[in-house]
py3Dmol code that shows the C-alpha trace and the ligand (Angstrom):
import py3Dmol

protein = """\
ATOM      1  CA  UNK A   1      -2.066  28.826 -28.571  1.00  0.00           C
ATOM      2  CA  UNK A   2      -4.278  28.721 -31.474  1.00  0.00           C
ATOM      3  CA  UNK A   3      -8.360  28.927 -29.868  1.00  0.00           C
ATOM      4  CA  UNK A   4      -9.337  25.482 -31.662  1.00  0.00           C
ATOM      5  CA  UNK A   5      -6.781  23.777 -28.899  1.00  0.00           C
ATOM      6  CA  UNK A   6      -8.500  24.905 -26.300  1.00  0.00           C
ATOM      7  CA  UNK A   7     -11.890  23.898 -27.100  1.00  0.00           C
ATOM      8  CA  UNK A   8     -11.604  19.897 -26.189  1.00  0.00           C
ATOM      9  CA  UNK A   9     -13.196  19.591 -22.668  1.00  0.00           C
ATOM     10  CA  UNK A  10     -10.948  20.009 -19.700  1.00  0.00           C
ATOM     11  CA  UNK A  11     -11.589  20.527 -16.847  1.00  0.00           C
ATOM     12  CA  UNK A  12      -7.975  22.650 -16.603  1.00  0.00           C
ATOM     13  CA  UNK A  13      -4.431  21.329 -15.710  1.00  0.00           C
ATOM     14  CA  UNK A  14      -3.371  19.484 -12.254  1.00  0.00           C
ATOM     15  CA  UNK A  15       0.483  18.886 -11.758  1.00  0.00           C
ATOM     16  CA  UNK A  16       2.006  16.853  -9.857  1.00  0.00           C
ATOM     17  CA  UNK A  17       5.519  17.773  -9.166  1.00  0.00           C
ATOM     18  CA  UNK A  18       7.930  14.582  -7.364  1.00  0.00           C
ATOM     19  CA  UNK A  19      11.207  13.308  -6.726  1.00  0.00           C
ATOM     20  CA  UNK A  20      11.534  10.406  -8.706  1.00  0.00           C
ATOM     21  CA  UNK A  21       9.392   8.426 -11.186  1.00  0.00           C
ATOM     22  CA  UNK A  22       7.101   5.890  -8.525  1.00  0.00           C
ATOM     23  CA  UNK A  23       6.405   9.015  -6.273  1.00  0.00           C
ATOM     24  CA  UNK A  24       3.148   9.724  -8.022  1.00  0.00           C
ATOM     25  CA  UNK A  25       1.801   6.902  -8.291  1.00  0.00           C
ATOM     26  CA  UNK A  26       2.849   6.049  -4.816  1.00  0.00           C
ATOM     27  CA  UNK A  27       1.516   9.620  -3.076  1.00  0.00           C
ATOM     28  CA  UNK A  28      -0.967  10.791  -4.975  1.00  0.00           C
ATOM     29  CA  UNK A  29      -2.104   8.021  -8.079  1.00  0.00           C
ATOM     30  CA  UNK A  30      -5.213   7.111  -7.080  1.00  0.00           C
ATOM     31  CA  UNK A  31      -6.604  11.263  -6.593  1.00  0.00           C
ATOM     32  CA  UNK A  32      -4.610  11.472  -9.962  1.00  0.00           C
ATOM     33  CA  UNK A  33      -6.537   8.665 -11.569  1.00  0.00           C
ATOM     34  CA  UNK A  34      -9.917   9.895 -10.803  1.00  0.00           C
ATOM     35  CA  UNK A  35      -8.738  13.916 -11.766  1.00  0.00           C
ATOM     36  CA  UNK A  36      -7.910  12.023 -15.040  1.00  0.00           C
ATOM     37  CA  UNK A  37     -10.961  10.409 -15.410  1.00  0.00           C
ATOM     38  CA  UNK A  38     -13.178  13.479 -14.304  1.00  0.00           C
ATOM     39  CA  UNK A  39     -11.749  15.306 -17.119  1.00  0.00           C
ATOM     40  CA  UNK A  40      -8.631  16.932 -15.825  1.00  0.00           C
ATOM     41  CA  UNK A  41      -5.641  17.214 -17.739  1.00  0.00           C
ATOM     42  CA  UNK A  42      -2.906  15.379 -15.185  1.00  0.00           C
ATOM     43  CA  UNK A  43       0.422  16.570 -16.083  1.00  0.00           C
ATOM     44  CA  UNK A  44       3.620  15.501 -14.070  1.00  0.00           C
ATOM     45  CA  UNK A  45       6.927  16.869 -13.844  1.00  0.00           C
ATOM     46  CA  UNK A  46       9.574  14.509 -12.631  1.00  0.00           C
ATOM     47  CA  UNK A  47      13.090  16.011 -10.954  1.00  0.00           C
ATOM     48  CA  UNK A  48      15.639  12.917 -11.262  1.00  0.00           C
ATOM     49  CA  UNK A  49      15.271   9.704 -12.764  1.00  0.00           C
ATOM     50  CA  UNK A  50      15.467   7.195  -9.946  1.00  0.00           C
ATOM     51  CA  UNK A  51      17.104   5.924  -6.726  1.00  0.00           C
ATOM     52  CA  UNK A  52      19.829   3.535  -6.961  1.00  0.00           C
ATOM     53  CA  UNK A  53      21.324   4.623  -9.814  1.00  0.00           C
ATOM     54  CA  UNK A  54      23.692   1.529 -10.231  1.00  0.00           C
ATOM     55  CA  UNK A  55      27.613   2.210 -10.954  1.00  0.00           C
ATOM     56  CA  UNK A  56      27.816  -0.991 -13.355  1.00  0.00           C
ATOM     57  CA  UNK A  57      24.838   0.346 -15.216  1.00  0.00           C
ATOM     58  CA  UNK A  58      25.358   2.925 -17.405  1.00  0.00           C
ATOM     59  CA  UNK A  59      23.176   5.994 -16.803  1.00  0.00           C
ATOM     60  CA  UNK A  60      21.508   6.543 -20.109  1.00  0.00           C
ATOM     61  CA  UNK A  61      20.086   2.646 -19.941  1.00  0.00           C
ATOM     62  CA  UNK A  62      18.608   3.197 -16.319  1.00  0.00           C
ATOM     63  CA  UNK A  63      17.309   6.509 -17.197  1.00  0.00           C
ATOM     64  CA  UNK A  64      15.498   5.409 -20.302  1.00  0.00           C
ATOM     65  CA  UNK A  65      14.132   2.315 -18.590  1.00  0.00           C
ATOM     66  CA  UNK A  66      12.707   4.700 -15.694  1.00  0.00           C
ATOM     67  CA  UNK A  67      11.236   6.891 -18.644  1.00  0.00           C
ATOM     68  CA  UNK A  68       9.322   4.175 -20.015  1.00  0.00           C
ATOM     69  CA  UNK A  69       8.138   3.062 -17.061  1.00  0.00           C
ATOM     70  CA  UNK A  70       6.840   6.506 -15.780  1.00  0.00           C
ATOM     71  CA  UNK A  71       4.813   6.979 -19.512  1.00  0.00           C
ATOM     72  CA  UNK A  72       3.532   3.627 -19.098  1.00  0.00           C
ATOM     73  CA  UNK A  73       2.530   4.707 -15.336  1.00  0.00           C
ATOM     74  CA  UNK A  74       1.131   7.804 -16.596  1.00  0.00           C
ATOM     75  CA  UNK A  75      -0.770   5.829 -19.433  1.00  0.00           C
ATOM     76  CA  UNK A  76      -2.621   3.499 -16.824  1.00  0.00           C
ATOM     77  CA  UNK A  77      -3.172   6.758 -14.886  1.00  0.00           C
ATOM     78  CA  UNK A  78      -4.626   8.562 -17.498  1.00  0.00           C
ATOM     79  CA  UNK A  79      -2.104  11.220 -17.211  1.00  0.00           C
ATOM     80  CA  UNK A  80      -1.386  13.525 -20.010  1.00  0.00           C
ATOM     81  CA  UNK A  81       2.502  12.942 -19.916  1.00  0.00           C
ATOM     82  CA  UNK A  82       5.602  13.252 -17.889  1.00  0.00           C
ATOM     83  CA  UNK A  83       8.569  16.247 -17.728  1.00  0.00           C
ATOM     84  CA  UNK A  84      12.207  14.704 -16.523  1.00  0.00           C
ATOM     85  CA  UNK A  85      14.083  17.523 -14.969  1.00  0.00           C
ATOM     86  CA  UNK A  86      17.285  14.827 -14.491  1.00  0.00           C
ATOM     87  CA  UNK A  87      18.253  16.309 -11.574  1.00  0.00           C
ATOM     88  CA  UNK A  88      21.161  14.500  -9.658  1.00  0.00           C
ATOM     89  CA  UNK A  89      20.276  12.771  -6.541  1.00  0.00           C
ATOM     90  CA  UNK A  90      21.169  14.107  -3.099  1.00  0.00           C
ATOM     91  CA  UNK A  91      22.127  17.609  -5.085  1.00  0.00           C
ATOM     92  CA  UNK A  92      18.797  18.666  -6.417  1.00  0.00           C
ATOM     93  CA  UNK A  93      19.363  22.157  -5.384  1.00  0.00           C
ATOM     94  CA  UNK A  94      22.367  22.763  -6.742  1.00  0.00           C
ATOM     95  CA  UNK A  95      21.525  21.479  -9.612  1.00  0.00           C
ATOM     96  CA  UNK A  96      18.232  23.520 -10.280  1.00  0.00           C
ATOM     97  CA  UNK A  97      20.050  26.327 -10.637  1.00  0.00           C
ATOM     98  CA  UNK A  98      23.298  25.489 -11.570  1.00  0.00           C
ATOM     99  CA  UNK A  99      22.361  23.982 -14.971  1.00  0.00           C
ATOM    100  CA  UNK A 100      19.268  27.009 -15.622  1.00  0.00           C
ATOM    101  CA  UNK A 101      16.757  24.088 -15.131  1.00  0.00           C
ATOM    102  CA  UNK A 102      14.929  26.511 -13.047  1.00  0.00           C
ATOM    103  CA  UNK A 103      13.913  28.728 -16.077  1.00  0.00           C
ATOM    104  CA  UNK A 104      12.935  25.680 -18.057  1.00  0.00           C
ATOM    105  CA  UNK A 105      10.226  24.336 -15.016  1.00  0.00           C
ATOM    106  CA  UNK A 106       9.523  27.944 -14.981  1.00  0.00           C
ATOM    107  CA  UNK A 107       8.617  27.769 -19.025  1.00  0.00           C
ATOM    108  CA  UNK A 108       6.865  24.240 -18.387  1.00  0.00           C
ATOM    109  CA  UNK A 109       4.781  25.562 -15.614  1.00  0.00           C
ATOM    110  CA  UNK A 110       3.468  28.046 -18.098  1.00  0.00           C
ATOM    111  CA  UNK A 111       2.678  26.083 -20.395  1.00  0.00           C
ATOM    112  CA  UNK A 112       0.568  23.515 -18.049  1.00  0.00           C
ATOM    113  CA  UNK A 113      -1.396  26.665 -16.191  1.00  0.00           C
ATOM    114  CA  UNK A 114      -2.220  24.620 -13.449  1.00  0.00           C
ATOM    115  CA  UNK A 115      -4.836  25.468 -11.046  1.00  0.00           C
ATOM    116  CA  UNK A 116      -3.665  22.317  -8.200  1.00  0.00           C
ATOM    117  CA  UNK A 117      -0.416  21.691  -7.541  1.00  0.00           C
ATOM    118  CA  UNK A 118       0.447  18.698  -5.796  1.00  0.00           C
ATOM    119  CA  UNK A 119       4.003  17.857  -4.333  1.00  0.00           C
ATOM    120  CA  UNK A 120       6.132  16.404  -1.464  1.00  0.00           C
ATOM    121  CA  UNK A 121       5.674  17.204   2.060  1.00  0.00           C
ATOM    122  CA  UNK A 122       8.432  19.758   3.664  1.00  0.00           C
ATOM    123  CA  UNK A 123       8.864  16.821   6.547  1.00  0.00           C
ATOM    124  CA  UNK A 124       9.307  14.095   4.404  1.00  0.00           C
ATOM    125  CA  UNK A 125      12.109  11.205   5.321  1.00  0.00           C
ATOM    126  CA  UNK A 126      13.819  11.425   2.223  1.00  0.00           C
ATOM    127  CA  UNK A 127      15.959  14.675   1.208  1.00  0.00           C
ATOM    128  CA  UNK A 128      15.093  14.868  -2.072  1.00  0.00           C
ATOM    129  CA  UNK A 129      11.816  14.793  -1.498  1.00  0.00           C
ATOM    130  CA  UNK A 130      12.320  17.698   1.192  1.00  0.00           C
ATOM    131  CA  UNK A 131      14.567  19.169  -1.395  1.00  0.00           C
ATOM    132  CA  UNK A 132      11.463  18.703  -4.101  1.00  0.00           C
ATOM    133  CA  UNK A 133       8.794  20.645  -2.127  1.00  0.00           C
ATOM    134  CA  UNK A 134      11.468  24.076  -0.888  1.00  0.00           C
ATOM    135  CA  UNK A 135      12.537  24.411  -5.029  1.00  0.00           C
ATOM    136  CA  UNK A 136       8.790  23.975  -5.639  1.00  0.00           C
ATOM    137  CA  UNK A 137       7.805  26.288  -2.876  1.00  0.00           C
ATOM    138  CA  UNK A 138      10.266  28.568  -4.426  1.00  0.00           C
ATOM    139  CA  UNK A 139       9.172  28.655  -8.262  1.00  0.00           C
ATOM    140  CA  UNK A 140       5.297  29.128  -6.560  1.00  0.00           C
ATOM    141  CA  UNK A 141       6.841  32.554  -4.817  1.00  0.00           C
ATOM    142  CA  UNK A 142       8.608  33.559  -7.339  1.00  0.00           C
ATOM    143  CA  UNK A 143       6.122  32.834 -10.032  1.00  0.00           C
ATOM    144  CA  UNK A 144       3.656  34.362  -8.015  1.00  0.00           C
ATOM    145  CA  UNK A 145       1.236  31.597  -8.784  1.00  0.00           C
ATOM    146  CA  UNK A 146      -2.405  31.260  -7.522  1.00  0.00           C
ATOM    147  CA  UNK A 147      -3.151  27.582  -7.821  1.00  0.00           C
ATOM    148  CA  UNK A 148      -4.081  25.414  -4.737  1.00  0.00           C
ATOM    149  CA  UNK A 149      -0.678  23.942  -3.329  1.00  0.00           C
ATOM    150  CA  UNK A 150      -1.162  20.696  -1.329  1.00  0.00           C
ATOM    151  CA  UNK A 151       1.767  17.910  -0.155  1.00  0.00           C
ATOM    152  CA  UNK A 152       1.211  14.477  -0.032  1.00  0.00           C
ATOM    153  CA  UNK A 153       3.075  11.540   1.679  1.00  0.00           C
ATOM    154  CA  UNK A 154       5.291   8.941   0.249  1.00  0.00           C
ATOM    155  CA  UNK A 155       6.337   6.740   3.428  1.00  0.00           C
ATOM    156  CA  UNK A 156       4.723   8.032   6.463  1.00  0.00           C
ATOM    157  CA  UNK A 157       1.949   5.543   7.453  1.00  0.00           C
ATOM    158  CA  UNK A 158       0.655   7.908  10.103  1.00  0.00           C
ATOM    159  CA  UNK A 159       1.352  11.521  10.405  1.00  0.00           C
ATOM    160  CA  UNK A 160       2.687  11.724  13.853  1.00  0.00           C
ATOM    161  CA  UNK A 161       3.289  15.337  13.575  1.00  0.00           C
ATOM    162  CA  UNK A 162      -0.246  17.461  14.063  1.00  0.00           C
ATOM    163  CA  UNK A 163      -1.314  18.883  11.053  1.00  0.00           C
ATOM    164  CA  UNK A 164      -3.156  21.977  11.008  1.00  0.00           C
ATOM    165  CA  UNK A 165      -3.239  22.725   8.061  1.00  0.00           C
ATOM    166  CA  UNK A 166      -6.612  22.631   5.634  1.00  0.00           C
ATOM    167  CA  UNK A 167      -6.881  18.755   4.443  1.00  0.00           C
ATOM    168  CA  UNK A 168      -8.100  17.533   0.904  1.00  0.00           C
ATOM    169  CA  UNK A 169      -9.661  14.157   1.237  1.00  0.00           C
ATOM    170  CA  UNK A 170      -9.985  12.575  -2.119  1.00  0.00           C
ATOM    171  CA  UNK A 171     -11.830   8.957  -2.049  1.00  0.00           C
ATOM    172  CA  UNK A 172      -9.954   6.897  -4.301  1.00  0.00           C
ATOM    173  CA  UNK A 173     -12.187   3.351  -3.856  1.00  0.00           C
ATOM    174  CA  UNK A 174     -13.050   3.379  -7.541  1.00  0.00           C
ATOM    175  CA  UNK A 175      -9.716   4.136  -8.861  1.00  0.00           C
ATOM    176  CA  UNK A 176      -7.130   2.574  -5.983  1.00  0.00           C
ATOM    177  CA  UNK A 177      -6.578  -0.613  -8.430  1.00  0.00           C
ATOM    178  CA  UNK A 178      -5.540   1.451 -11.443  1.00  0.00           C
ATOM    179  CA  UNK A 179      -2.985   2.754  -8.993  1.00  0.00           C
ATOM    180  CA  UNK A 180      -1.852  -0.651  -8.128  1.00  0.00           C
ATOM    181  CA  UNK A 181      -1.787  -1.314 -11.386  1.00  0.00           C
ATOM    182  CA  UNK A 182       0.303   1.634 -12.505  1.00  0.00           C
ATOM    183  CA  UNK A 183       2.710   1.185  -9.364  1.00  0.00           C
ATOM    184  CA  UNK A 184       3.392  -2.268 -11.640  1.00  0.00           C
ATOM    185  CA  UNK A 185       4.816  -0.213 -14.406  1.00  0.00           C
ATOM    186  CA  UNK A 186       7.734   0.099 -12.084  1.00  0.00           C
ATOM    187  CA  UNK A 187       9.639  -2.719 -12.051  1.00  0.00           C
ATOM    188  CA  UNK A 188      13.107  -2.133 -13.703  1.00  0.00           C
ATOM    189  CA  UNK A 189      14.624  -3.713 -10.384  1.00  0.00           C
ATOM    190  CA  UNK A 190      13.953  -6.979 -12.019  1.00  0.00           C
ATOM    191  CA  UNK A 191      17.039  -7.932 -12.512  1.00  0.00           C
ATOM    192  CA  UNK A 192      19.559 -10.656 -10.979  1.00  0.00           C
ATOM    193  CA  UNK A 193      21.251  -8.283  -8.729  1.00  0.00           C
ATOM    194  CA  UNK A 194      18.327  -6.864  -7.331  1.00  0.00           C
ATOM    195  CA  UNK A 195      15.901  -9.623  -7.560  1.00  0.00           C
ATOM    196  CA  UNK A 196      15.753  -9.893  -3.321  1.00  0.00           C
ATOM    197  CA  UNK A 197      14.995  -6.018  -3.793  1.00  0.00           C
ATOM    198  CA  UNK A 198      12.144  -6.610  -6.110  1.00  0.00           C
ATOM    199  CA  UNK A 199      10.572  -9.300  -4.210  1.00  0.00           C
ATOM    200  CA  UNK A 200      11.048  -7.734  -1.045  1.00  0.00           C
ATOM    201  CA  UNK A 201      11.244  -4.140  -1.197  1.00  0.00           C
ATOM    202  CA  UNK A 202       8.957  -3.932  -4.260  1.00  0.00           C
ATOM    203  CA  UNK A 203       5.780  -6.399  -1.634  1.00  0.00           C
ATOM    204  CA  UNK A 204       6.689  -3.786   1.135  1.00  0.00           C
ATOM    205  CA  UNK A 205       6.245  -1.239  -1.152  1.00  0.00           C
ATOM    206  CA  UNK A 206       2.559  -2.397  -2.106  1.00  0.00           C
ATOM    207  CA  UNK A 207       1.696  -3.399   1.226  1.00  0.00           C
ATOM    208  CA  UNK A 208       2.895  -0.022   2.779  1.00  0.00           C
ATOM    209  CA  UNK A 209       0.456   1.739  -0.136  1.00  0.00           C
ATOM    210  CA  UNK A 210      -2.404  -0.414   0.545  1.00  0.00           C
ATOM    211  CA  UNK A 211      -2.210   0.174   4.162  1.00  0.00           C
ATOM    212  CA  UNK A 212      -1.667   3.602   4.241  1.00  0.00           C
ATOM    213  CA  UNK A 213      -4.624   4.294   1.713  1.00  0.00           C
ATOM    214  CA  UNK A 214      -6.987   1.952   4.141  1.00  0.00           C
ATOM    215  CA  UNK A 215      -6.358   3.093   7.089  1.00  0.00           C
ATOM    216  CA  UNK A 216      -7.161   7.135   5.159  1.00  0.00           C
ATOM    217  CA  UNK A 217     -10.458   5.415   3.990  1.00  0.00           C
ATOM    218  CA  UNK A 218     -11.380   3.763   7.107  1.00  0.00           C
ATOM    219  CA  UNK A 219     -10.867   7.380   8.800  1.00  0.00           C
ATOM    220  CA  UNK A 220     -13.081   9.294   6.374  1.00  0.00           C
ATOM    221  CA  UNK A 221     -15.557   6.528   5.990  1.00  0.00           C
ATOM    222  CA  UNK A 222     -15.292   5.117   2.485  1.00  0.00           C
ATOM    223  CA  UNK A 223     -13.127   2.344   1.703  1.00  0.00           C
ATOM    224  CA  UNK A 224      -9.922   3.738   0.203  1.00  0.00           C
ATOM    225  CA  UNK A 225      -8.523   7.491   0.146  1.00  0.00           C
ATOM    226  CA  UNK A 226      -5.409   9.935   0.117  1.00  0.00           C
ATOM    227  CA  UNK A 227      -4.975  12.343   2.007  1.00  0.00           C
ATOM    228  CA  UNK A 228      -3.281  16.124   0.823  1.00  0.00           C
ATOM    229  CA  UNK A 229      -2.225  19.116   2.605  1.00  0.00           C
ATOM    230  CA  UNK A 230      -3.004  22.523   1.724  1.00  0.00           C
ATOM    231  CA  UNK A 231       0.280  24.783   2.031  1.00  0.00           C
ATOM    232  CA  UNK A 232      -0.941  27.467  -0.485  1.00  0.00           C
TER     233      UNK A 232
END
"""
ligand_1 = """\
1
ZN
Zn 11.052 9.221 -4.063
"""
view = py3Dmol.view(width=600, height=400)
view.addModel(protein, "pdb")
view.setStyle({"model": 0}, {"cartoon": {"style": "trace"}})
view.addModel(ligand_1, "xyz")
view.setStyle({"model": 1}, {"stick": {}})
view.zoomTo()
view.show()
């Protein structure tokens, strides 16, 4: 990379490695937001393009829908753009290797240099978030890589299970409604046949968020964080 490049003023990379396009935003957009705006470069690597892929919906429209929406997403964040991996859902293993995607994250992760990595939690409800965080854990061993390595939380509201590992408190009060904002960006599920799930899932959604990152800020004594986990 030619010197001149690497003279504008960053702060160095942060990447943010998730499951599918919202996870981000949802987990981690409102640390992401202020990285952004502290002069990090936020890049993000995404590994499929979306739950619910619908069968009446051809693939290619739903994936570049979900596209937009994450660069729009990543706009509002301040993000400095997003990787799709378009792995399949429910076989992201599998997949990572089958199809030699694992040399091309290896060639991204290069690229970015990043000295925080931030991804899924290894207890996570979902499988392919669980699935997310072992290929990640994975590339970090086998890469031998020396960046910070912390998890974050889609759905849990409360960690029931005792953490002990090291936490990273980020206070995200001045930048929690540009990840409200961003979690907007999302909305492809407008449609007739998934209107209830908009209105319904879609409020839950926001409501879970807003808890979740009050109840973190009333516990560290500001009025919104997130909360990470240091695995490495
Ligand atoms: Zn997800």
């Amino acid at each position: 990379m030619a010197k001149a490049e690497k003279e504008h003023k960053s702060k160095g990379s942060i990447l943010v490695i998730c499951a599918h396009p919202d996870d981000k935003v949802l987990g981690a957009g409102g640390a992401m937001a202020k990285y952004a705006k502290e002069g990090f470069d936020v890049h993000t690597i995404i590994m499929s393009f979306g739950e619910g892929v619908k069968p009446y919906v051809k693939r290619e429209i739903i994936s570049k829908t979900r596209i937009k929406e994450a660069q729009k997403a990543d706009k509002i964040i301040g993000g400095k753009g997003v990787t799709f991996l378009g792995l399949k859902e429910n076989r992201f293993e599998q997949d990572f290797e089958k199809r030699g995607i694992d040399k091309n994250f290896k060639k991204i992760i290069r690229k970015i240099r990043p000295t925080k990595i931030f991804t899924h939690s290894s207890d996570d409800a979902h499988s392919d978030h669980r699935a997310t965080f072992k290929l990640v854990l994975k590339m970090y061993k086998e890469m031998n890589l020396k960046a910070d390595f912390y998890t974050f939380e889609v759905w849990h509201l409360i960690n029931l299970k005792k953490r002990d590992k090291p936490k990273l408190v980020v206070d995200t009060s001045n930048t929690f409604k540009t990840k409200m904002k961003a979690l907007k960006a999302f909305k492809s599920q407008i449609d007739l046949s998934t209107f209830y799930n908009y209105l319904v899932l879609n409020n839950f959604l926001f409501l879970l968020t807003y808890i979740k990152d009050l109840l973190n800020g009333i516990k560290h004594n500001t009025k919104y964080a997130e909360v990470f986990y240091k695995v490495r």
